[in-house]
Structure formats: C-alpha cells, structure tokens
C-alpha positions as CSV (number, residue, x, y, z in Angstrom):
1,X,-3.9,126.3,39.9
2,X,-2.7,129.9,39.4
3,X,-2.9,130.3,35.5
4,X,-0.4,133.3,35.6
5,X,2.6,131.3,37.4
6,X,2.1,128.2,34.9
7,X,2.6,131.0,32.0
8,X,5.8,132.7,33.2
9,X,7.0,129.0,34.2
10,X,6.0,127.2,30.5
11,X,5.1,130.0,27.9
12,X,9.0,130.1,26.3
13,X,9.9,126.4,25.7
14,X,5.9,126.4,24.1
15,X,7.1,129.8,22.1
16,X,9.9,127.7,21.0
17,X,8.0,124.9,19.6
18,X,5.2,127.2,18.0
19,X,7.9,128.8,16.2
20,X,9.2,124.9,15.0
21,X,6.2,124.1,14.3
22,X,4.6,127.6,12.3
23,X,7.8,128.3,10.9
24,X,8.3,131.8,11.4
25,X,8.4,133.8,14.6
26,X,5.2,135.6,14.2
27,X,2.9,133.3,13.4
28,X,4.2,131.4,16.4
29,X,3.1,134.8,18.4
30,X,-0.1,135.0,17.2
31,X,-0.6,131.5,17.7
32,X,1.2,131.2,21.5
33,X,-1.7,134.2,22.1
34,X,-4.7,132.4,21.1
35,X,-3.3,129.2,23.3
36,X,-3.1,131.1,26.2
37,X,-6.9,132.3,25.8
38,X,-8.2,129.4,24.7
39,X,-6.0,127.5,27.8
40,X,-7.2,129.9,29.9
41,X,-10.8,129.6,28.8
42,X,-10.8,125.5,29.4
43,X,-8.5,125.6,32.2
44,X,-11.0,123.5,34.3
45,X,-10.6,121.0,31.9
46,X,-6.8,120.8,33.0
47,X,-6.6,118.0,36.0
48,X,-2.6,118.3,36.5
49,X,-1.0,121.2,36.7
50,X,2.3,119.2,35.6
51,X,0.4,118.5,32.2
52,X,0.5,122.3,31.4
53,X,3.5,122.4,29.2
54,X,2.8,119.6,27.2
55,X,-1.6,120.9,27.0
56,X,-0.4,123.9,26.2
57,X,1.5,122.9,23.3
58,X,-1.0,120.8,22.2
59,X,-3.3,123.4,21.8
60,X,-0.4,125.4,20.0
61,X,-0.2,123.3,17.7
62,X,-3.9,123.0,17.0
63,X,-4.2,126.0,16.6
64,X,-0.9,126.4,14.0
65,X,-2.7,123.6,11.8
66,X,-5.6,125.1,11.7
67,X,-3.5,128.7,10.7
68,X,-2.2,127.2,8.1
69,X,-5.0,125.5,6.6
70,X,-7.3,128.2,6.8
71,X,-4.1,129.5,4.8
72,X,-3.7,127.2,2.4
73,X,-7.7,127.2,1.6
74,X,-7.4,131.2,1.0
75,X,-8.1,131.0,-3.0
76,X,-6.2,133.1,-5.2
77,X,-8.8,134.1,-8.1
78,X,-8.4,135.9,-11.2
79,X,-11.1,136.1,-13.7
80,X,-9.5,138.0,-15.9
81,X,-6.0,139.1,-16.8
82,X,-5.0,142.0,-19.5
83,X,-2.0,143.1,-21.1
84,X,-2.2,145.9,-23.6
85,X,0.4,145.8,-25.6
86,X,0.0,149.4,-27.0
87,X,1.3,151.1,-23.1
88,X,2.1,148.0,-21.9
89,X,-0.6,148.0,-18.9
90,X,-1.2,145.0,-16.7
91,X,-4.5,145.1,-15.3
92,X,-5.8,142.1,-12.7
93,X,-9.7,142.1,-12.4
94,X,-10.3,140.0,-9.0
95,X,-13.6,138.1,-8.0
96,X,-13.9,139.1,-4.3
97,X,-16.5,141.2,-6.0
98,X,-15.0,144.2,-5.5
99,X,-14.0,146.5,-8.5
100,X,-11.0,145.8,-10.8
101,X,-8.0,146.6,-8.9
102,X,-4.8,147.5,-11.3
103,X,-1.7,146.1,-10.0
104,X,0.9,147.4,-12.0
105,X,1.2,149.9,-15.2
106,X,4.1,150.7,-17.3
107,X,4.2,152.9,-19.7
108,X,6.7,152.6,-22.9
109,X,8.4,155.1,-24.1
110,X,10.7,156.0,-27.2
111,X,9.0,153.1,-28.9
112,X,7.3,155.3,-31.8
C-alpha cells in the first residue's frame, strides 16, 4: 500500500466530514493531521486498501470526540471575583495557581 497515493486519493471527502463533524474548519485541520499520523502509524493494521476512506474517517472522528471532550472537561475556575465600586475595577483571581490576572479596569470619571 503506498500511504501517500491513498492520501491525495481520500484526504478531501475525510476533510469534508471532519469539518461536519468538529464543526468549524480548523478544528477539522488539526484533527485530519493527527488522523493522518496516527493512520500512518497503524497502517499495518489496515488489511484493504479500499477500507482507507471509511478507516480514516473513523479515526477522524475519534479523534474530534475526544477534541471536544478534552474541551468540554477544560474547567473554567474562579475563586474569587471583585468589583470595587469606588474606580469601578474588575479584578478575576484564577486557580491555575498562577498570580491574580486583572481582566478588565475602568476607571470613572466626573462622578465626584
């Protein structure tokens, strides 16, 4: 089986798919990408060459679901949240245990 051949012959109806089934067009890159190495990897594995397409996608898919679970898991924390109503200053501390980031700070003016 010559890997490169089944690529140029399958890899844009499996694009076209990834992009169904991710959602967005570059998430269905990244994703077409990491089938290719991983279909490359287990190539051996593949005992009909006329199965490509549909192995391919498969793994696609795989690897989408697990994209978007890994996603979905990502928490969003905040232990603490501040508004100071004196300059109006919106400060987010986060728990990646980093140091408090400030997202956003406004100032008011004319107010006295």
């Amino acid at each position: 089986m010559e890997f490169e051949r089944l690529v140029a012959k399958h890899q844009d109806a499996v694009y076209r798919q990834m992009v169904k089934v991710c959602g967005n067009r570059e998430d269905a890159e990244d994703v077409l990408q990491e089938a290719l190495l991983r279909a490359y990897k287990a190539l051996g594995q593949l005992s009909d060459p006329i199965a490509f397409r549909a192995w391919l996608a498969r793994i696609g898919r795989n690897v989408c679901y697990r994209l978007r679970t890994k996603a979905a898991l990502l928490p969003i924390t905040l232990s603490s949240f501040a508004f100071n109503f004196n300059n109006f200053n919106l400060i987010f501390l986060l728990t990646d245990g980093g140091p408090p980031v400030s997202w956003g700070t406004a100032t008011a003016r004319g107010t006295d």
